[in-house]
C-alpha positions in Angstrom: 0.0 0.0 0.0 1.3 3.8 0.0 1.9 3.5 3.4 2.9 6.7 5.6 5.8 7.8 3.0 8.6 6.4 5.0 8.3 2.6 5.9 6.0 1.8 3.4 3.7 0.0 6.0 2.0 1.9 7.5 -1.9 3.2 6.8 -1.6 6.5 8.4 0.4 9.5 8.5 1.5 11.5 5.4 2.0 9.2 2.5 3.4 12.2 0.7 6.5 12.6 3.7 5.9 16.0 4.2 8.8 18.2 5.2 10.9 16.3 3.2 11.2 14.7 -0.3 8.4 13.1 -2.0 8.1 9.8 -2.8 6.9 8.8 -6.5 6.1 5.8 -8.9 8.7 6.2 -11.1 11.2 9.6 -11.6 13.0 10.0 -14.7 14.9 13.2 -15.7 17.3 14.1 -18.8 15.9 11.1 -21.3 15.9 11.4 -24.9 13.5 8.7 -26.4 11.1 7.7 -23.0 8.7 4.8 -23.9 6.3 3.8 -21.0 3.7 1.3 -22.5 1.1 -1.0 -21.1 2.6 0.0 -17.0 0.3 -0.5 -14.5 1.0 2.1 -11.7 -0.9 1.9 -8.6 -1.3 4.0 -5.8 2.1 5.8 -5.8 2.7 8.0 -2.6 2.3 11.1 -4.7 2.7 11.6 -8.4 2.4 8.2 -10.1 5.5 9.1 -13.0 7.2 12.3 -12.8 9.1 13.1 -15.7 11.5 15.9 -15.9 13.9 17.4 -18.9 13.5 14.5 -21.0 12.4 14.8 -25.1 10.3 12.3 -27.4 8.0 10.8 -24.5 5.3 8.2 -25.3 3.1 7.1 -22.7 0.7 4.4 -24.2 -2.2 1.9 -22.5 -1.0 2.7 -19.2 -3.2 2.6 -16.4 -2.5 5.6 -13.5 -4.4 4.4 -10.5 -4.9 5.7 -7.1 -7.1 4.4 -5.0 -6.7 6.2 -2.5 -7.9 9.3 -4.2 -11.7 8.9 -1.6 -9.5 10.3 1.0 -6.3 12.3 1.4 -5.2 12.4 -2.2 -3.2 15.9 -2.4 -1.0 15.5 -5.4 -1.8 12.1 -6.2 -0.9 12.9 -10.2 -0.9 10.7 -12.8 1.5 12.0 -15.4 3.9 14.7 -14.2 5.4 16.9 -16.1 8.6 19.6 -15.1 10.0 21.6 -17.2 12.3 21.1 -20.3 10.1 18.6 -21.5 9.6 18.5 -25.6 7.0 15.8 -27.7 5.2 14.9 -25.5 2.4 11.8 -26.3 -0.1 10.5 -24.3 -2.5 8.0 -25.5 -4.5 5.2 -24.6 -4.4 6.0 -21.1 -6.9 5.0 -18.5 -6.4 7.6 -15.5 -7.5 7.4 -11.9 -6.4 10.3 -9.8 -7.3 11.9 -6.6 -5.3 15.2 -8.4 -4.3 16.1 -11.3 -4.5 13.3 -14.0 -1.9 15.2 -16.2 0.0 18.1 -15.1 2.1 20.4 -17.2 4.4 22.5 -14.8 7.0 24.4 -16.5 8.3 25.8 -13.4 9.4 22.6 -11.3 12.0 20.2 -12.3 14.5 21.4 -14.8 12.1 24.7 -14.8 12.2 25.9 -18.5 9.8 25.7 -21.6 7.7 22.3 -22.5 7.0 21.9 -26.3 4.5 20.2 -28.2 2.1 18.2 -25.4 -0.8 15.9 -27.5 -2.8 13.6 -25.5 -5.8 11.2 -27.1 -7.7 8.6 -26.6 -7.6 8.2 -22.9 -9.9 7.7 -20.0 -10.3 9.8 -17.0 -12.5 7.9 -14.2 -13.3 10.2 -11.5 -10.5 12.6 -11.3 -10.0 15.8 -9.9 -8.8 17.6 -13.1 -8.1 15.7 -16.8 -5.3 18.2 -17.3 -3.4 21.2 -15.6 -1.4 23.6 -17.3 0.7 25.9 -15.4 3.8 28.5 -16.1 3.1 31.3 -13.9 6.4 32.0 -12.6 9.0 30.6 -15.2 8.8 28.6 -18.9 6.0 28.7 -21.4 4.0 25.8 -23.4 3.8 26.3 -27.1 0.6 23.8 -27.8 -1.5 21.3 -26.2 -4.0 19.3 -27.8 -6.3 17.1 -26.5 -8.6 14.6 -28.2 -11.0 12.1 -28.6 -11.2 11.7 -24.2 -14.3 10.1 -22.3 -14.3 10.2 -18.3 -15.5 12.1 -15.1 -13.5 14.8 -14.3 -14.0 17.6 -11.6 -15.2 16.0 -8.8 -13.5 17.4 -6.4 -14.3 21.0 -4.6 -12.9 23.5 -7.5 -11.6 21.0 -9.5 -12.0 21.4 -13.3 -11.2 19.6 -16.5 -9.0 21.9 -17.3 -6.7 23.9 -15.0 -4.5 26.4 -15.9 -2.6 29.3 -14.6 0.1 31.2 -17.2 1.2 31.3 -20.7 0.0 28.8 -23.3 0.2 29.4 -26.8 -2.5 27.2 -28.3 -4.6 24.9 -26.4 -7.2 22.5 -28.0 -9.8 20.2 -27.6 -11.9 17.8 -29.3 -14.0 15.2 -29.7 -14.3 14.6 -26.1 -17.2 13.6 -23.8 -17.1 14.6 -20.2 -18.9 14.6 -17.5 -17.9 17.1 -13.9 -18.2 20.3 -11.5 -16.1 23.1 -13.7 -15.5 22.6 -17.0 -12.8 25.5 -17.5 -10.7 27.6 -15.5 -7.8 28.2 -18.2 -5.9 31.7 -17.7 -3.4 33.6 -19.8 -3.9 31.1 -22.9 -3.3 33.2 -26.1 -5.7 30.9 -28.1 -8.2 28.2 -27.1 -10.4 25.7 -29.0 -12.6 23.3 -28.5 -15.0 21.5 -31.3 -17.5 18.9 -30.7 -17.1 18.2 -26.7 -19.5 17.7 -24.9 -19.8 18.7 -21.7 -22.6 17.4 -18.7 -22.5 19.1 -15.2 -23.0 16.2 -12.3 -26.5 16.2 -11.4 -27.7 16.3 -15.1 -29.2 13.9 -16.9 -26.9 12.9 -20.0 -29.8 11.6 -21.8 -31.6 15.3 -21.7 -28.5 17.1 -22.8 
């Protein structure tokens, strides 16, 4: 189990080992030509892959669980990303995350710009945000595109599909059907799109909208 972030036993207690460093699924940093396909990660301490400086990254049928996410689930993340990171694929994917499900964070890690993020095809099964964009204090993200996603998303208090806080330059979405609280809280984005997603607030009906 995740334990208390120290022995690895334990059911109480921080699993995150607060006050100190974190404790993740699997940390990679400075890789050209990162393939992770058909991994099974389940419930890492805090961020199930986190994934640093590294170029060319395919993540593919992987399946990002944390159960854990009914309870204390601060930063229980999925995918990861600091900055420096360039080509970025995610498909396939079947998240479920008690934070973010996907994380785009410029200014942690390496800290620096993160190019070309595409994610498709991927399931998102209760989580508190699909993805979360942020570069408010260093680096900026030239495109994300998203596409072709089912799930529930947003579940959480404030959470939203998608979460973002700085400088994108082109963020789009497609093809998608969602269901959650907040559908967007994206700031600072110089272009947005979305065509054909559907969006239903919890409590609705799908079969009215």
């Amino acid at each position: 189990n995740r334990g208390n972030g120290t022995t690895g036993d334990a059911n109480g207690g921080d699993p995150r080992l607060a006050g100190a460093a974190w404790l993740f699924g699997i940390m990679l940093g400075g890789v050209n030509g990162l393939l992770l396909e058909d991994v099974w990660i389940y419930d890492a301490p805090t961020f199930a892959l986190y994934v640093s400086n590294c170029e060319n990254i395919i993540a593919r049928g992987c399946r990002l669980e944390a159960p854990s996410r009914g309870g204390a689930s601060n930063n229980t993340d999925g995918l990861h990303f600091g900055g420096g990171c360039t080509n970025i694929l995610i498909e396939a994917c079947w998240f479920g995350c008690g934070d973010d499900s996907i994380a785009i964070n410029c200014p942690e890690g390496a800290v620096g710009n993160i190019s070309r993020v595409i994610v498709r095809g991927c399931v998102f099964d209760t989580c508190y945000s699909l993805i979360r964009i942020y570069t408010y204090s260093a680096g900026s993200i030239d495109s994300v595109v998203v596409s072709d996603c089912i799930g529930t998303v947003g579940t959480a208090v404030n959470g939203s599909t998608i979460d973002g806080l700085g400088t994108t330059g082109r963020f789009s979405m497609s093809n998608c059907d969602l269901t959650g609280n907040l559908f967007c809280n994206l700031t600072g984005t110089t272009r947005a799109e979305f065509t054909a997603v559907r969006f239903v607030p919890n409590g609705v009906d799908r079969k009215s909208v």
